[in-house]
KOLLUMMI-164639 format. One record per residue (C-alpha): residue in three letters; y negated, z, x; residue number from 1. Coordinates in steps of 0.5 Angstrom, whole numbers, padded with zeros to 4 digits. Layout:
<recs>
+------+-------+-------+-------+------+
| numi |     v |     w |     u | mivo |
+------+-------+-------+-------+------+
|  ALA |     Y |     Z |     X |  NUM |
...
+------+-------+-------+-------+------+
</recs>
This chain:
<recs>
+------+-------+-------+-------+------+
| numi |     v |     w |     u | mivo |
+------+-------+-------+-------+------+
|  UNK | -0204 |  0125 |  0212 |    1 |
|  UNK | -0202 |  0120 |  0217 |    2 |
|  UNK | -0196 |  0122 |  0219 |    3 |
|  UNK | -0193 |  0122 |  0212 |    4 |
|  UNK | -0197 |  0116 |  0209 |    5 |
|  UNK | -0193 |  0112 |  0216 |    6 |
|  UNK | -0186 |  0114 |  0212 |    7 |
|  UNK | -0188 |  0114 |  0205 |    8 |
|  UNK | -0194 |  0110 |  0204 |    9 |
|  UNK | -0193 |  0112 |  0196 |   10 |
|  UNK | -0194 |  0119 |  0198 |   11 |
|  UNK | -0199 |  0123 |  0194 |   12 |
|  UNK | -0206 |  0123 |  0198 |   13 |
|  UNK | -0206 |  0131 |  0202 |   14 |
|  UNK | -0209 |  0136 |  0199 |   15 |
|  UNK | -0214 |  0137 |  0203 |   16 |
|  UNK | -0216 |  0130 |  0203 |   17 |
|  UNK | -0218 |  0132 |  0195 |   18 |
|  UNK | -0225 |  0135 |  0192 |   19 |
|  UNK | -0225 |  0141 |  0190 |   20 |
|  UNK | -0223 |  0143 |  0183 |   21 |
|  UNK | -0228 |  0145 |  0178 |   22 |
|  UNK | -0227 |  0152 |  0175 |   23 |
|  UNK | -0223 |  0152 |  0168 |   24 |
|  UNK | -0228 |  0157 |  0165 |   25 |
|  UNK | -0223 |  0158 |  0159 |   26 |
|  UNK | -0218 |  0161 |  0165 |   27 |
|  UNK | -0224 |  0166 |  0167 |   28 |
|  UNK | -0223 |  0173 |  0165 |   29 |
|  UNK | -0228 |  0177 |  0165 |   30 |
|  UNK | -0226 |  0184 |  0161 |   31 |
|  UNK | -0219 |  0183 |  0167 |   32 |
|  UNK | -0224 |  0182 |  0173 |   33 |
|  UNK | -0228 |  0189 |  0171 |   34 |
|  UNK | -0221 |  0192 |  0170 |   35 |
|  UNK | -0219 |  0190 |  0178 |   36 |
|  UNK | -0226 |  0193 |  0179 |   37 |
|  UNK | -0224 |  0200 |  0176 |   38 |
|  UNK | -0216 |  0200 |  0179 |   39 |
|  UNK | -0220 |  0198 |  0186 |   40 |
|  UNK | -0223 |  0204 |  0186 |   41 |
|  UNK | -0218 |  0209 |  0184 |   42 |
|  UNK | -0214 |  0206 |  0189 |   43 |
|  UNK | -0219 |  0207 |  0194 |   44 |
|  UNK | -0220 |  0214 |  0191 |   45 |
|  UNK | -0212 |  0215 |  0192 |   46 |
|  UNK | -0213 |  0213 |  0199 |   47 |
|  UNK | -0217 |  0217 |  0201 |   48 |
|  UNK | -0213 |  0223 |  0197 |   49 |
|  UNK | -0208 |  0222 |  0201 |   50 |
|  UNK | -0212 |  0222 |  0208 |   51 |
|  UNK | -0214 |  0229 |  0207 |   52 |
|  UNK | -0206 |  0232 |  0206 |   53 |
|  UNK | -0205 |  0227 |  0212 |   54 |
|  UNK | -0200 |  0223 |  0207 |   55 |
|  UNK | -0199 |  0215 |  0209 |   56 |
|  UNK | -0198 |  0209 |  0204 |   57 |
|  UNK | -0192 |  0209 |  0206 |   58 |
|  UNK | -0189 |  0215 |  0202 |   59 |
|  UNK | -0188 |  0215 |  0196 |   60 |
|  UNK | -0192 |  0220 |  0192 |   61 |
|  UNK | -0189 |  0225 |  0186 |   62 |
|  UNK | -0194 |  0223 |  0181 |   63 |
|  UNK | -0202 |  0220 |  0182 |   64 |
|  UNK | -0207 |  0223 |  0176 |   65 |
|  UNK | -0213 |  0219 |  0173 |   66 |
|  UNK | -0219 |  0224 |  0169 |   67 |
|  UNK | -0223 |  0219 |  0167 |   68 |
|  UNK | -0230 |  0219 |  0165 |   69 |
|  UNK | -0230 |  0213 |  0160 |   70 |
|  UNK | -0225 |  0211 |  0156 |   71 |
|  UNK | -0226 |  0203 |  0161 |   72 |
|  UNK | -0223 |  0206 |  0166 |   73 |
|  UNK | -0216 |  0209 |  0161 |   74 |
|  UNK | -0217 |  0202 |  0158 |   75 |
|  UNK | -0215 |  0200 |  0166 |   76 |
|  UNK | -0210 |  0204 |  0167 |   77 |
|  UNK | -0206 |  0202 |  0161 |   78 |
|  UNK | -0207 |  0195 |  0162 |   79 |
|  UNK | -0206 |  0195 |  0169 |   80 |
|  UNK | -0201 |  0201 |  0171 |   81 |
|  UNK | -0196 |  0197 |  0175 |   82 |
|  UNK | -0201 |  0193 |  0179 |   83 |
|  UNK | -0204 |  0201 |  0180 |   84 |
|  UNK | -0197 |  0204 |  0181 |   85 |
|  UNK | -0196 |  0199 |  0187 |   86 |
|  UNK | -0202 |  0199 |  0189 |   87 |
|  UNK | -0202 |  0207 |  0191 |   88 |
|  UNK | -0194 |  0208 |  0192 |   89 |
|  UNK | -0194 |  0212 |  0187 |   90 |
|  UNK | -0188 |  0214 |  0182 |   91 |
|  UNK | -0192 |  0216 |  0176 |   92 |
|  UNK | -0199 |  0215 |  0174 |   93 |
|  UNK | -0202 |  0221 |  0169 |   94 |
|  UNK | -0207 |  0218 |  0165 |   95 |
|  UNK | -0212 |  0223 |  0162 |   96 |
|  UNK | -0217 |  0223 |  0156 |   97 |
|  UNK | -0224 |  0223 |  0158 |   98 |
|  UNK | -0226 |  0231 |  0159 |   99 |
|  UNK | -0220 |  0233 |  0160 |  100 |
|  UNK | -0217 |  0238 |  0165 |  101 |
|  UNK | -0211 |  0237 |  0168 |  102 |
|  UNK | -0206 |  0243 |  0165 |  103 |
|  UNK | -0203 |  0244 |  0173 |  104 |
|  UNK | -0210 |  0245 |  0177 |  105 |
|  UNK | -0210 |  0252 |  0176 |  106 |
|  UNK | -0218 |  0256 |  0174 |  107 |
|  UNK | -0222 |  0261 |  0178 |  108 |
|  UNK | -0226 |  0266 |  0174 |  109 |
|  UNK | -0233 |  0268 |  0178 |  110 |
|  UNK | -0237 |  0273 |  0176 |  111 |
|  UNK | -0244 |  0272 |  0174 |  112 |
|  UNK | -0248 |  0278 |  0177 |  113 |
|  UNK | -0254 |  0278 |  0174 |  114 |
|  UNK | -0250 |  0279 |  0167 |  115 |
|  UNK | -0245 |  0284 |  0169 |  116 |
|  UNK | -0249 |  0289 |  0173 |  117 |
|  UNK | -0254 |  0290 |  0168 |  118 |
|  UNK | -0248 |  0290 |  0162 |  119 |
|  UNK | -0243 |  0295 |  0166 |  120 |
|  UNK | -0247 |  0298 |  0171 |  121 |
|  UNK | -0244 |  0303 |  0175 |  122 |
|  UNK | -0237 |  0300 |  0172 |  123 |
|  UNK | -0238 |  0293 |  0175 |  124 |
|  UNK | -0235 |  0294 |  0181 |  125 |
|  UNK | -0228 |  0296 |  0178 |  126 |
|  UNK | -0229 |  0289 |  0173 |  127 |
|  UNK | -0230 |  0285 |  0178 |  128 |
|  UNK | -0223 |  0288 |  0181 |  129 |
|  UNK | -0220 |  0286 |  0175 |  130 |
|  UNK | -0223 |  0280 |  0174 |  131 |
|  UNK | -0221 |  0277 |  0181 |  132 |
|  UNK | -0214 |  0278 |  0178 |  133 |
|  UNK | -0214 |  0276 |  0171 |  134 |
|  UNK | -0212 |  0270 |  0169 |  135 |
|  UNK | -0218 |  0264 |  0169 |  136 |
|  UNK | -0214 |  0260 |  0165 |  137 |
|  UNK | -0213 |  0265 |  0160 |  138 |
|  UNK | -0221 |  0268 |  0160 |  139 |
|  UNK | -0223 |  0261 |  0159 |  140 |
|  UNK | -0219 |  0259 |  0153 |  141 |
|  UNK | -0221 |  0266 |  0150 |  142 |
|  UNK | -0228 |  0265 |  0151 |  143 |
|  UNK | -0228 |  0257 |  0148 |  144 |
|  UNK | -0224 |  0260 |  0143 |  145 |
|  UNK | -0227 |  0267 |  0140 |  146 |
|  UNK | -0233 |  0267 |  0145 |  147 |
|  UNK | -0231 |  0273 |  0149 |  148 |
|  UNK | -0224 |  0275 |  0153 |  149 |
|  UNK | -0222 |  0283 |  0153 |  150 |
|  UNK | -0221 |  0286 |  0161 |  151 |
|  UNK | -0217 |  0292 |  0159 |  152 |
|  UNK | -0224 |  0296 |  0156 |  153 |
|  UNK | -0229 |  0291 |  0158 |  154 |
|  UNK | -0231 |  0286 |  0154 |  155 |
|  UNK | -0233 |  0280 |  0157 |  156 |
|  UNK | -0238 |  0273 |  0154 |  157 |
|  UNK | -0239 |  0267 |  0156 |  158 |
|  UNK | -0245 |  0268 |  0160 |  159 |
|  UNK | -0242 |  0273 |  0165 |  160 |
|  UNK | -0237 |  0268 |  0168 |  161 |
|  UNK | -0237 |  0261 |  0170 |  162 |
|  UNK | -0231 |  0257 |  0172 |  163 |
|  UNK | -0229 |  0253 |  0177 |  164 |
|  UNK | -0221 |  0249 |  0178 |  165 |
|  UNK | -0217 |  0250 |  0184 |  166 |
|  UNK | -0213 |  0245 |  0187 |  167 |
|  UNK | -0205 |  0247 |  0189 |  168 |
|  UNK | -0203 |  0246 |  0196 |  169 |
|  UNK | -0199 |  0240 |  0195 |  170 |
|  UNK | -0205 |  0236 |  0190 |  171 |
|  UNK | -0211 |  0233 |  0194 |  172 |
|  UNK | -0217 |  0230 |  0189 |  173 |
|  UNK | -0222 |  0224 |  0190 |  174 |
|  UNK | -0227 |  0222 |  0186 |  175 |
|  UNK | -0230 |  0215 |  0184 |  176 |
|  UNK | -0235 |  0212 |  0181 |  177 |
|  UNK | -0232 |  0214 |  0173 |  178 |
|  UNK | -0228 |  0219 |  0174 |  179 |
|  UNK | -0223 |  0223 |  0180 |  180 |
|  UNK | -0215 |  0222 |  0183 |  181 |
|  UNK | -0211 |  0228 |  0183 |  182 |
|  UNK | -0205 |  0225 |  0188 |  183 |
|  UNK | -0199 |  0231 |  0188 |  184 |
|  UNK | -0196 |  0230 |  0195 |  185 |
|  UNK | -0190 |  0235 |  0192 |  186 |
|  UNK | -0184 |  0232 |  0197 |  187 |
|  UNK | -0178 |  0232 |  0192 |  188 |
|  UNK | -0171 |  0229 |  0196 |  189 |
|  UNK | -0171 |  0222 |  0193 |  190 |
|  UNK | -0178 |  0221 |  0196 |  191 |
|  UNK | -0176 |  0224 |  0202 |  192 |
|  UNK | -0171 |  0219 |  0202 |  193 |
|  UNK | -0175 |  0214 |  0201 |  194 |
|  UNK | -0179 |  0216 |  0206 |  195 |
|  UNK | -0176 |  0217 |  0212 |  196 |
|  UNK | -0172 |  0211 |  0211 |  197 |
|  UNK | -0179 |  0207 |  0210 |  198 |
|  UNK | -0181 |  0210 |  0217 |  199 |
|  UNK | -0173 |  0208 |  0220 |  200 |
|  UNK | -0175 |  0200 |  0217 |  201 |
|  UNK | -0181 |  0199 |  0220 |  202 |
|  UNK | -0179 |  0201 |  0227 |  203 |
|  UNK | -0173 |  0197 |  0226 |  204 |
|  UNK | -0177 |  0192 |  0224 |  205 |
|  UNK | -0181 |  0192 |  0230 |  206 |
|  UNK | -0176 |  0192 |  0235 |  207 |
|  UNK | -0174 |  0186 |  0232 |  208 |
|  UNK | -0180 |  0182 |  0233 |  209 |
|  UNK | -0180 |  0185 |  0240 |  210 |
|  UNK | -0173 |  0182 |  0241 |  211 |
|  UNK | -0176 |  0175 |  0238 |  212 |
|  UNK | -0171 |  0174 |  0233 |  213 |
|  UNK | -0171 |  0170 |  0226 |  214 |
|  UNK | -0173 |  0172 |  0220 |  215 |
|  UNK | -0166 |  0171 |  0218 |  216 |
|  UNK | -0162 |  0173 |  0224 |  217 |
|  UNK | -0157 |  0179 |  0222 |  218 |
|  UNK | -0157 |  0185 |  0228 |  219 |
|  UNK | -0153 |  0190 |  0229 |  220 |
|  UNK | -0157 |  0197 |  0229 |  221 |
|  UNK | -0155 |  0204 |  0231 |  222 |
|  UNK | -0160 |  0210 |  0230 |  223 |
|  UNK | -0159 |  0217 |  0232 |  224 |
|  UNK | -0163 |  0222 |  0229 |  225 |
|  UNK | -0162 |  0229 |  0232 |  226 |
|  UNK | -0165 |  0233 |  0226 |  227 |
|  UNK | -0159 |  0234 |  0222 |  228 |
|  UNK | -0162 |  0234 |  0215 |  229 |
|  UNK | -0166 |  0228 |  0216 |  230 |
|  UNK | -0160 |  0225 |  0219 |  231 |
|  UNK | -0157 |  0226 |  0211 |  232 |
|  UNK | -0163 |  0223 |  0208 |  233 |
|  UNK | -0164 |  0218 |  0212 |  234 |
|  UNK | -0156 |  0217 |  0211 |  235 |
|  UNK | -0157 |  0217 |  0202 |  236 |
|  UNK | -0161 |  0211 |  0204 |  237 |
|  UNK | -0157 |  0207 |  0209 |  238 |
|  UNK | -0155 |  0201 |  0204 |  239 |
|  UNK | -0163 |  0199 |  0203 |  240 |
|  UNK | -0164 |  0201 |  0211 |  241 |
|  UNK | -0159 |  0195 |  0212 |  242 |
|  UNK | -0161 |  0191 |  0207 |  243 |
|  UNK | -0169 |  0191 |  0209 |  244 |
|  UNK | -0168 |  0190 |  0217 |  245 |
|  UNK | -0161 |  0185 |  0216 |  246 |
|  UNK | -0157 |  0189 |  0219 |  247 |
|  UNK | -0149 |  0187 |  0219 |  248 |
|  UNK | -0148 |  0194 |  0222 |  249 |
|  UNK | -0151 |  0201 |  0222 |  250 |
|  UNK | -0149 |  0206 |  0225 |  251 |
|  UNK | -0153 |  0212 |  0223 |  252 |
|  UNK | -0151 |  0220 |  0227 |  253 |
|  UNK | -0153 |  0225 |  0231 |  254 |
|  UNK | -0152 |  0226 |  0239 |  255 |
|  UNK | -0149 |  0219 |  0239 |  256 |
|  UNK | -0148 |  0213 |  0244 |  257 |
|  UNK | -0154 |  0209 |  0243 |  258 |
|  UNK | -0154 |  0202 |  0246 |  259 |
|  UNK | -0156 |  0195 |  0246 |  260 |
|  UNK | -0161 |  0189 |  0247 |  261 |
|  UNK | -0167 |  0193 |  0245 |  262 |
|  UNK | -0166 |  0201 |  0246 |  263 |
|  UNK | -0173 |  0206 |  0244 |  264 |
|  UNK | -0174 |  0212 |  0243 |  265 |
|  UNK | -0178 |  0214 |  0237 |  266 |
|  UNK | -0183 |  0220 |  0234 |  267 |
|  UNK | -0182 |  0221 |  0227 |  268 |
|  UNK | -0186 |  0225 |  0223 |  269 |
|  UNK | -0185 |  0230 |  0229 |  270 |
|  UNK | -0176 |  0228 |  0229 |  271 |
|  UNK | -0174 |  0225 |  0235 |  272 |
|  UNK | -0169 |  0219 |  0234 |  273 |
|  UNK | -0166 |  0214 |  0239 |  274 |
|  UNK | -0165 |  0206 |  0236 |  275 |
|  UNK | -0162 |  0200 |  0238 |  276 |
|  UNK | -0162 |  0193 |  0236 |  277 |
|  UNK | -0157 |  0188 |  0238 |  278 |
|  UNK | -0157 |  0181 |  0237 |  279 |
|  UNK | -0150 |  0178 |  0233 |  280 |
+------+-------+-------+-------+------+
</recs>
């Protein structure tokens, strides 16, 4: 305040010498603040979906589903898909109705024993075999549909099975307080891309604060990575590499010299790779 007022006694008085602003209260959005609340906790639930396939923030994923229990929490999604989308780094959001099931988790039939046993007697062995290789897909949709499933000669009623969803290898689900998160983790090329290269910046990134350098200062980068097929991945993402790390050159291979002013080794999801940073 001082330093400025010596230069420019008409200078305006500091912010921080001013009172607090009273709060506008025709600006507060109540229903936006409770649909934050909701997209926090789908983010958070996405978080966790995540940890338990061991996949980081930083890759993207395929797709991220939302089975909401009210339609508050679809209202939120809708108005707030991109806020969700890169909050959890996903290239789609599914948004589901209230009740309904995801079409790609798949369904597990399970016996009832008290009802099968007395139904088929010395034949329930042999249904319960049959039973563990039949579509649970296809028995819940006959049941909810005519109230009972044929399994070859043996008629089956809603009170002799139960159902239960299974999770395919690549999704994990989560839960929040009005509904579940289903993050498909599926590893398609483009994400792979996006991955890897995400991985190879932040280290460049971090070699560049090692080497004190100014946020606009250009470097020079060499990066050998010895896994072949990764090498290519990161190769079809060099362009954006550059851009992020401000590298006038990068040079990108496998069993390359590498030298600089900053060379290390690096461990990358379990691929070996060598950089350099060099100042210009």
């Amino acid at each position: 305040q001082n330093l400025v007022r010596n230069v420019d006694p008409e200078a305006p008085e500091s912010v921080h010498m001013c009172d607090r602003a009273a709060p506008k209260e025709e600006f507060i959005d109540t229903e936006l603040e409770k649909q934050m609340n909701i997209i926090r906790e789908i983010v958070e639930a996405s978080s966790n979906a995540r940890q338990k396939l061991k996949r980081k923030l930083r890759w993207p994923v395929k797709k991220i589903v939302v089975a909401p229990k009210n339609e508050d929490v679809g209202a939120a999604v809708r108005n707030l898909e991109e806020v969700l989308k890169e909050q959890t780094n996903a290239k789609e959001i599914v948004l589901l109705a209230p009740g309904e099931s995801w079409n790609e988790l798949g369904v597990e039939a399970l016996p009832v024993h008290a009802a099968l046993g007395p139904a088929f007697k010395k034949e329930a062995g042999r249904v319960l075999a049959e039973l563990k290789n039949t579509d649970g897909k296809a028995i819940r949709k006959a049941i909810a549909e005519n109230g009972s499933f044929e399994l070859k000669e043996w008629t089956l009623t809603a009170d002799m099975v139960t159902f239960r969803d299974t999770i395919p290898q690549a999704i994990a689900q989560a839960g929040f307080s009005a509904g579940d998160v289903y993050v498909d983790t599926e590893l398609t090329h483009e994400i792979e891309c996006e991955g890897y290269a995400r991985e190879v910046i932040r280290r460049l990134q971090d070699m560049r604060k090692e080497l004190d350098l100014l946020v606009e200062e250009e470097i020079n980068a060499i990066v050998e990575i010895r896994d072949k097929r990764v090498l290519e991945l990161v190769s079809d993402s060099k362009d954006f590499i550059s851009g992020e790390v401000r590298a006038k050159s990068l040079v990108l291979g496998s069993g390359i010299e590498v030298e600089g002013n900053l060379v290390k080794d690096w461990d990358v999801e379990d691929v070996k790779m060598k950089m350099a940073v060099s100042r210009l």
